[in-house]
ZATORMI-680055 format. One record per residue (C-alpha): residue number from 0; z, x, y; residue in three letters; chain. Coordinates in nm, 2 decimals. Layout:
SITE, NUM, Z, X, Y, ALA, A
...
This chain:
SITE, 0, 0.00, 0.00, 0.00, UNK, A
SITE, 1, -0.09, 0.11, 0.36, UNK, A
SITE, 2, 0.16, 0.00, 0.63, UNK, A
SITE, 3, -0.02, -0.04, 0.96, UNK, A
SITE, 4, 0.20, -0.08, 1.29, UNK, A
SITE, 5, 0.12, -0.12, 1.65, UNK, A
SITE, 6, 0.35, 0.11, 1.87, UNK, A
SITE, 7, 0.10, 0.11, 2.24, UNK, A
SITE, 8, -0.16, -0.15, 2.29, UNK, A
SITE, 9, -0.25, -0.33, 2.58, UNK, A
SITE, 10, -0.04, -0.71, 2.49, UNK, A
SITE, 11, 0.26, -0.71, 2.31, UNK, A
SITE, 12, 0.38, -0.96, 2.04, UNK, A
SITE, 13, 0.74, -0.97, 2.14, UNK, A
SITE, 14, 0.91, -0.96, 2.49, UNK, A
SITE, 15, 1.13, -0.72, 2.39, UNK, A
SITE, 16, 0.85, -0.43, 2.34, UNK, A
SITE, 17, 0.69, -0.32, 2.62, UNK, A
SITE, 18, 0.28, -0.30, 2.62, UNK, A
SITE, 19, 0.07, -0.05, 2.90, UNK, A
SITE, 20, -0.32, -0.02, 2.89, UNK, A
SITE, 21, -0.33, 0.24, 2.61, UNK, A
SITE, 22, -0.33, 0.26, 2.21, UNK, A
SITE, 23, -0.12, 0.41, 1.94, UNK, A
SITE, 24, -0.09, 0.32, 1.57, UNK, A
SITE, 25, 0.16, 0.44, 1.32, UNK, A
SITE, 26, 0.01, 0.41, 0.96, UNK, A
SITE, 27, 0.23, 0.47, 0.66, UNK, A
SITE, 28, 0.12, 0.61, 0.30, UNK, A
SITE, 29, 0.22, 0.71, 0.01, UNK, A
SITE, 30, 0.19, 1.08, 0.11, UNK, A
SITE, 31, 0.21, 1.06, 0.48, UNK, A
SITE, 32, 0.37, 0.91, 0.76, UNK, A
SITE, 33, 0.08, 0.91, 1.06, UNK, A
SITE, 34, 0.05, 0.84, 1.47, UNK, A
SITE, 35, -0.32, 0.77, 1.50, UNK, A
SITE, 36, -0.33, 0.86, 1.87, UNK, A
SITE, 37, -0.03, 0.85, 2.14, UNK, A
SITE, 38, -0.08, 0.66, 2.41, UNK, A
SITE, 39, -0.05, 0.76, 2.78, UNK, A
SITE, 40, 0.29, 0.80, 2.81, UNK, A
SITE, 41, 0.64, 0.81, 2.61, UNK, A
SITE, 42, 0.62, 0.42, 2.56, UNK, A
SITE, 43, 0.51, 0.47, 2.22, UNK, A
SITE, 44, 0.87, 0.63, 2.18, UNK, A
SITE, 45, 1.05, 0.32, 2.30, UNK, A
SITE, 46, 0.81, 0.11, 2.09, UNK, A
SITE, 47, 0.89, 0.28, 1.78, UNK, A
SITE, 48, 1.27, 0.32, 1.85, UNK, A
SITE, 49, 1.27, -0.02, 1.84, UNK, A
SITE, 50, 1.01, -0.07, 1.52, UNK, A
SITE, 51, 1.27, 0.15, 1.32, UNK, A
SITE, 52, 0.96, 0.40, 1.32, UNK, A
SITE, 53, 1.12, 0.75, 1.30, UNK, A
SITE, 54, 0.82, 1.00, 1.53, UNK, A
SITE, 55, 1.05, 1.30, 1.36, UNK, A
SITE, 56, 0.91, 1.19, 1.06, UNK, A
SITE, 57, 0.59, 1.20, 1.14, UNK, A
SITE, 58, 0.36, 1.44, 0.95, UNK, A
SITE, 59, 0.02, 1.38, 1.13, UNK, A
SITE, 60, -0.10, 1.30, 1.41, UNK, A
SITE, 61, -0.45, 1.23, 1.52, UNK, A
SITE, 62, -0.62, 1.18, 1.83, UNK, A
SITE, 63, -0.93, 0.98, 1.84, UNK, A
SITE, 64, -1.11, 1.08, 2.13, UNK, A
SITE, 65, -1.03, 1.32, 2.52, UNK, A
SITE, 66, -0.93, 1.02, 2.70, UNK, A
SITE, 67, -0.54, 1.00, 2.88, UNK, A
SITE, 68, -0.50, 0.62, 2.78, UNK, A
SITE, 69, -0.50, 0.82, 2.38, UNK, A
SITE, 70, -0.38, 1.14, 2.37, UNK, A
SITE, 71, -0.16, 1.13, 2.76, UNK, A
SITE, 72, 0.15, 1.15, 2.56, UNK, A
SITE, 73, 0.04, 1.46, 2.37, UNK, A
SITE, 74, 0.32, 1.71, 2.51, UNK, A
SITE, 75, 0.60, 1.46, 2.49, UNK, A
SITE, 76, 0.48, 1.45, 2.12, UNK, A
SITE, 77, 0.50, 1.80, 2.07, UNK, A
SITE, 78, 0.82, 1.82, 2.24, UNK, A
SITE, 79, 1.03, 1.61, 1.97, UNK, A
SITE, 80, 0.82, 1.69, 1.69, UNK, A
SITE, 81, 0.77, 2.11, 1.63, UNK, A
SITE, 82, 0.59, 2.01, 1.26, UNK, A
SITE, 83, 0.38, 1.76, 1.25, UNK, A
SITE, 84, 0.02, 1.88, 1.22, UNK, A
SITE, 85, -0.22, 1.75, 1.52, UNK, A
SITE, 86, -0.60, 1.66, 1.44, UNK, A
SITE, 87, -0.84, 1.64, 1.72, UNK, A
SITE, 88, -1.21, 1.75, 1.83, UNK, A
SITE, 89, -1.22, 2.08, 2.00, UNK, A
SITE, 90, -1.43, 1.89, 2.29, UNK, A
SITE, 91, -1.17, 1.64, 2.34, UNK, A
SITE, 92, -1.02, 1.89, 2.57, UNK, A
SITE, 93, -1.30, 1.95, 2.78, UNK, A
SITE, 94, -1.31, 1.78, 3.15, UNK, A
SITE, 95, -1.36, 1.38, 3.12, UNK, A
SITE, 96, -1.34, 1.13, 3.38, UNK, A
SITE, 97, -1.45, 0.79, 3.52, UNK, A
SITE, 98, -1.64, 0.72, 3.90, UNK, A
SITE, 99, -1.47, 0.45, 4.15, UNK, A
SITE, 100, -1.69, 0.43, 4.42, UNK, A
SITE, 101, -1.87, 0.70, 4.30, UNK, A
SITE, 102, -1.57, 0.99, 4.31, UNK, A
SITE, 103, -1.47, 1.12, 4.00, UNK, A
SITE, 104, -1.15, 1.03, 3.84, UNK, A
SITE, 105, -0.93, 1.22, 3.56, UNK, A
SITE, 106, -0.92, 1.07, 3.22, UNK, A
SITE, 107, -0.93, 1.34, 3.01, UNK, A
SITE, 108, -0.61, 1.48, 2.80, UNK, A
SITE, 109, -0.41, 1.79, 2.92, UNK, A
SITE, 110, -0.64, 2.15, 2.87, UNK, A
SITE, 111, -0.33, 2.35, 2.88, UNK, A
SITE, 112, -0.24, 2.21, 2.51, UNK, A
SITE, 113, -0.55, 2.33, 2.33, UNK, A
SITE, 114, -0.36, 2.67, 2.22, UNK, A
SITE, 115, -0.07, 2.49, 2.06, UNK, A
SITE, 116, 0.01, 2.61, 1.70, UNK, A
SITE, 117, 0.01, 2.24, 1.57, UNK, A
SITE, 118, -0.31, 2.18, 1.68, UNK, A
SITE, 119, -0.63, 2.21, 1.41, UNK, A
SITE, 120, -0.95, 2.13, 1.56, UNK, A
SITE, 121, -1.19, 1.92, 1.34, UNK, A
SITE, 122, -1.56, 1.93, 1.22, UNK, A
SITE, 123, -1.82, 1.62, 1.16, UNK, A
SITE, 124, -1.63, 1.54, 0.84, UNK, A
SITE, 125, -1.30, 1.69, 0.76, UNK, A
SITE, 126, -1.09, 1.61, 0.44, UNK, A
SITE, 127, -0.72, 1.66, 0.49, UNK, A
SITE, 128, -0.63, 1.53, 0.15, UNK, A
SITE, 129, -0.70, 1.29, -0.11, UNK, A
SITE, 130, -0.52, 1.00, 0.13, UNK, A
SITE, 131, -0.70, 1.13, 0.48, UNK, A
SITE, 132, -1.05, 1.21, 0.61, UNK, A
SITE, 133, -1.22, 1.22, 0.97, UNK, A
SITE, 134, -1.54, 1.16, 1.03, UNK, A
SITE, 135, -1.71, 1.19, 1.38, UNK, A
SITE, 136, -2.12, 1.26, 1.43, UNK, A
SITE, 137, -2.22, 0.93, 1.55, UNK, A
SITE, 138, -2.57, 0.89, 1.66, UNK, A
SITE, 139, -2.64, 0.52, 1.66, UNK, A
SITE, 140, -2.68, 0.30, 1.98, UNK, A
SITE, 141, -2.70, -0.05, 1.84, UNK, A
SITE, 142, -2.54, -0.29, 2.03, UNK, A
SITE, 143, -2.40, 0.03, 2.25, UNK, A
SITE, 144, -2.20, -0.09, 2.53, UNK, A
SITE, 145, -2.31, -0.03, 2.89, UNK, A
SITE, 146, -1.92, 0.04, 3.02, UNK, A
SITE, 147, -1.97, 0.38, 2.89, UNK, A
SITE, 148, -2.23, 0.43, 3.16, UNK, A
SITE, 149, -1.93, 0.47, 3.39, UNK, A
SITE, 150, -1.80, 0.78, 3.13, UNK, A
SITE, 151, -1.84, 1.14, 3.20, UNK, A
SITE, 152, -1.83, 1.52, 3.05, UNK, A
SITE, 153, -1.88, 1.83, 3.23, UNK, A
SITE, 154, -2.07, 2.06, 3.02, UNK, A
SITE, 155, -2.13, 2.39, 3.16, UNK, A
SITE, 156, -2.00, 2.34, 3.49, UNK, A
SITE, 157, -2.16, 2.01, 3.57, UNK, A
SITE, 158, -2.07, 1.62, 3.53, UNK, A
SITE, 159, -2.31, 1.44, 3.25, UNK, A
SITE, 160, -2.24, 1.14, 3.10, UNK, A
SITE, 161, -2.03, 1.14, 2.85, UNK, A
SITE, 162, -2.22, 1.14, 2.50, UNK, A
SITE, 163, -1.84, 1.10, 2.29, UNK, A
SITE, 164, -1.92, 1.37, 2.03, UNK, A
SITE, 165, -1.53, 1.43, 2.08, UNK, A
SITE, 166, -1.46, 1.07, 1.92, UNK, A
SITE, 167, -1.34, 1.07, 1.55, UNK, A
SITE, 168, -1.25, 0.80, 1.32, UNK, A
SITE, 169, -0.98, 0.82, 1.00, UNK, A
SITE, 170, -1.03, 0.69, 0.70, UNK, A
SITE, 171, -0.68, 0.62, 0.48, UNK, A
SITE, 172, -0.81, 0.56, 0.08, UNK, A
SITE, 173, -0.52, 0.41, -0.13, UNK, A
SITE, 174, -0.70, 0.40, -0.50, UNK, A
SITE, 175, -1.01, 0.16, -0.45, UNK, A
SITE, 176, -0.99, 0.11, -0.12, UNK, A
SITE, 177, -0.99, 0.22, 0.24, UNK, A
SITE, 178, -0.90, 0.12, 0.59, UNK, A
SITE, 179, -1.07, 0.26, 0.90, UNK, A
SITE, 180, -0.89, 0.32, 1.23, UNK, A
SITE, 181, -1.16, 0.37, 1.53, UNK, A
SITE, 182, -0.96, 0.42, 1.86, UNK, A
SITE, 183, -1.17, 0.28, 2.13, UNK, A
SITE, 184, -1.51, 0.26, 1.89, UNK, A
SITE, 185, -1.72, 0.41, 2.22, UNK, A
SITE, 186, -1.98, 0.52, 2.01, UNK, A
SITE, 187, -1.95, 0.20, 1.90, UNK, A
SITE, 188, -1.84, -0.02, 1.59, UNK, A
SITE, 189, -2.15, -0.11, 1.42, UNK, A
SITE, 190, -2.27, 0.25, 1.45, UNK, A
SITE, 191, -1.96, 0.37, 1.33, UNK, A
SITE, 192, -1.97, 0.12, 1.01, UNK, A
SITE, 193, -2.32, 0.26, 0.98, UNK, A
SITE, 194, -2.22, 0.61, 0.98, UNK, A
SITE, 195, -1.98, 0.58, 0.71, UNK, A
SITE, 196, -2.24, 0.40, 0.52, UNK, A
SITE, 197, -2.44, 0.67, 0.55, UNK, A
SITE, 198, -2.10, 0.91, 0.49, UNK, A
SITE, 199, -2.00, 0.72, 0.12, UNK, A
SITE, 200, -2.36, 0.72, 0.00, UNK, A
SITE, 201, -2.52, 0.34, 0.11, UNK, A
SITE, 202, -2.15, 0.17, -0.01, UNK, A
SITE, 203, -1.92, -0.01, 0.22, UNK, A
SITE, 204, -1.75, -0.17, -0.11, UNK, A
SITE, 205, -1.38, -0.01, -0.08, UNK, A
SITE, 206, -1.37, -0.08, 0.28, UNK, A
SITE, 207, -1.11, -0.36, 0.33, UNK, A
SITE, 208, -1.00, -0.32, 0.70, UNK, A
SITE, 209, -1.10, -0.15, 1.01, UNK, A
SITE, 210, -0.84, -0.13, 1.33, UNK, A
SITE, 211, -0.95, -0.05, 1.68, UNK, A
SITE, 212, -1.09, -0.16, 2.01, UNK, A
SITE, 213, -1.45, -0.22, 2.05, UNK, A
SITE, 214, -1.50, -0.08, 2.43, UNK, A
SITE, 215, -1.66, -0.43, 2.52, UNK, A
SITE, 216, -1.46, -0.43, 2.88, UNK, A
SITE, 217, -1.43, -0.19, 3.16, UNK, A
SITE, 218, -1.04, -0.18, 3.30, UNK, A
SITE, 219, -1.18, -0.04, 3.64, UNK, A
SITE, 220, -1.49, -0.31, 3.74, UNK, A
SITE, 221, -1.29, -0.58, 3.52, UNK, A
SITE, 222, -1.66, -0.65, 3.40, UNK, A
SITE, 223, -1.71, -0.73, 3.04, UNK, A
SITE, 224, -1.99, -0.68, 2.80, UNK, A
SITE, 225, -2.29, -0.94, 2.81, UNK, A
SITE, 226, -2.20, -1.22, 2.56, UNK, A
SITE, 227, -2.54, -1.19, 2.37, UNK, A
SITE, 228, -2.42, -0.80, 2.28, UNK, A
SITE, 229, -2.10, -0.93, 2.18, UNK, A
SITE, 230, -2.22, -1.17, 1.95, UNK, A
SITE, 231, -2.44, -0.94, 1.83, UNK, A
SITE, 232, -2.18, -0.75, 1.73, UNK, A
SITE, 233, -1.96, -1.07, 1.58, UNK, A
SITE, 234, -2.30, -1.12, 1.40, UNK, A
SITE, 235, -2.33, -0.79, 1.23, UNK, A
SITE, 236, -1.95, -0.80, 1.10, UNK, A
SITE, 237, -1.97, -1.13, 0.98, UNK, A
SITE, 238, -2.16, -1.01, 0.70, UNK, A
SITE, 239, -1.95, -0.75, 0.56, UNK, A
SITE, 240, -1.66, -0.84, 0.33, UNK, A
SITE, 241, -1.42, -0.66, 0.57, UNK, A
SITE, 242, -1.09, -0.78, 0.79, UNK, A
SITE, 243, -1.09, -0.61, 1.14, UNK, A
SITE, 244, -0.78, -0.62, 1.33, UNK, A
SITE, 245, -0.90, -0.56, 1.69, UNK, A
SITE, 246, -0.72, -0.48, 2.03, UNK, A
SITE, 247, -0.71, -0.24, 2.38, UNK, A
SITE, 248, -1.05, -0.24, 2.52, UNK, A
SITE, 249, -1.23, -0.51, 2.32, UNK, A
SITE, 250, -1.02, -0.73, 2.60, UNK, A
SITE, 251, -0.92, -1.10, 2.62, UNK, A
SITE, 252, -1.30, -1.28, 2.69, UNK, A
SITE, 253, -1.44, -1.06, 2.40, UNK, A
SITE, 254, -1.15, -1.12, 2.16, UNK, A
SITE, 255, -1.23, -1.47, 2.21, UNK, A
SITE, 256, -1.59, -1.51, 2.17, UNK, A
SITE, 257, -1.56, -1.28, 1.85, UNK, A
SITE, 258, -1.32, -1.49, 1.71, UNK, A
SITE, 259, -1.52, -1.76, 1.77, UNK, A
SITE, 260, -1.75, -1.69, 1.55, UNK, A
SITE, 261, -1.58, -1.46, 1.29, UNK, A
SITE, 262, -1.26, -1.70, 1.25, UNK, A
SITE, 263, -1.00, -1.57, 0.95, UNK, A
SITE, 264, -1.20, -1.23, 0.92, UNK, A
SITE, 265, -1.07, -1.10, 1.32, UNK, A
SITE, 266, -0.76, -1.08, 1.42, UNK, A
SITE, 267, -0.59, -0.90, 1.72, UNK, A
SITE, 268, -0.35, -0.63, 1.70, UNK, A
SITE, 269, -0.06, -0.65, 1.94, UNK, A
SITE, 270, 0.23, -0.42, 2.00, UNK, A
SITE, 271, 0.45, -0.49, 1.69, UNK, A
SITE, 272, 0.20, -0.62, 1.46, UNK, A
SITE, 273, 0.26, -0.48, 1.11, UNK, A
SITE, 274, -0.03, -0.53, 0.86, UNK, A
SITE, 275, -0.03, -0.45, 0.50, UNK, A
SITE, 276, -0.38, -0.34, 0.37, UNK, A
């Protein structure tokens, strides 16, 4: 059995745990106890305080992707836990930000942590163990949303947009089957379900569940994805035998109109949700 908790997500279940724009998921094995990404700040410690999650106890950690709203918390991590082994893309540390008015704007994770001893930097698909793999090398743009237009990278001194080659996804296998966390899914979630297609040979038959955002709405313009691209998307996932448990920057609108059409197979994922896979 995989236990699957929310610690940081944008709504909260409960009035007694705190939520913040942000995500961080603690996932429970039989060999591993894991923090799949951090969130921006030390909420995720309060959170799990109160969750009777133990982060001293953590083992693993892995970041999805170079964004603050993931990985901010990184040093205050590091600062309780001295063991746990970190797993993230080398480029997640370069420079990424956003534009407002056409000025750029921090969002990337703290440089000055790239030297840590508990970091390991990961490739396109790196095995941990028999329980844990990472997968990243996404090159599909179907049904690719348009707020990443407003994403950016500096590569060799200048400011491109951002193409999210530092975006990784985990994959926990328990026997037969697996579950999928994504982060924010820029690359995007049906490219990413392609991708691990491609990754386990054409077969997407021990996939049960996925968790993560689906990047279909832009905290800075408030704008959301067009609703023919989001039921594009609700299309596509209808037809696979998998529960997704969605959240963070799929955002209210898009939650909606998804579960509109995918009913019992979506759910969201609030701070303090614990699922079972």
């Amino acid at each position: 059995m995989i236990k699957i908790i929310s610690l940081v997500e944008n709504t909260s279940s409960s009035p007694e745990l705190k939520s913040k724009h942000g995500l961080s998921i603690y996932v429970e094995t039989l060999k591993h106890k894991i923090l799949f990404d951090l969130g921006p700040n030390a909420l995720f410690l309060e959170n799990a305080q109160k969750l009777g999650v133990d982060i001293k106890m953590v083992d693993t950690v892995i970041i999805s992707h170079g964004h603050t709203d993931h990985g901010g918390a990184l040093a205050k991590f590091m600062d309780i836990n001295k063991t746990a082994k970190i797993y993230i893309k080398e480029s997640a540390f370069d420079e990424h930000c956003t534009k407002v008015a056409g000025i750029p704007f921090n969002v990337g994770i703290d440089n000055a942590l790239r030297d840590r001893q508990q970091i390991t930097f990961t490739s396109d698909n790196y095995v941990i163990d028999d329980e844990l793999m990472l997968f990243s090398n996404v090159k599909g743009r179907k049904l690719f949303s348009k707020a990443n237009n407003k994403l950016f990278a500096k590569k060799n001194g200048k400011i491109v947009l951002d193409e999210f080659e530092h975006e990784q996804y985990l994959i926990v296998t328990n026997g037969n089957k697996q579950v999928m966390i994504t982060g924010c899914s820029h690359n995007g979630i049906v490219n990413i379900i392609e991708r691990y297609v491609e990754i386990y040979n054409g077969s997407i038959d021990k996939l049960v569940c996925v968790f993560g955002g689906f990047h279909l709405f832009n905290p800075i313009t408030r704008n959301y994805e067009s609703d023919e691209l989001i039921s594009g998307i609700a299309e596509y996932l209808g037809e696979l035998n998998v529960k997704f448990y969605t959240c963070h920057c799929t955002g209210k609108k898009a939650y909606k109109i998804l579960k509109d059409r995918m009913a019992e197979q979506l759910d969201y994922f609030s701070v303090g949700t614990m699922i079972e896979c």
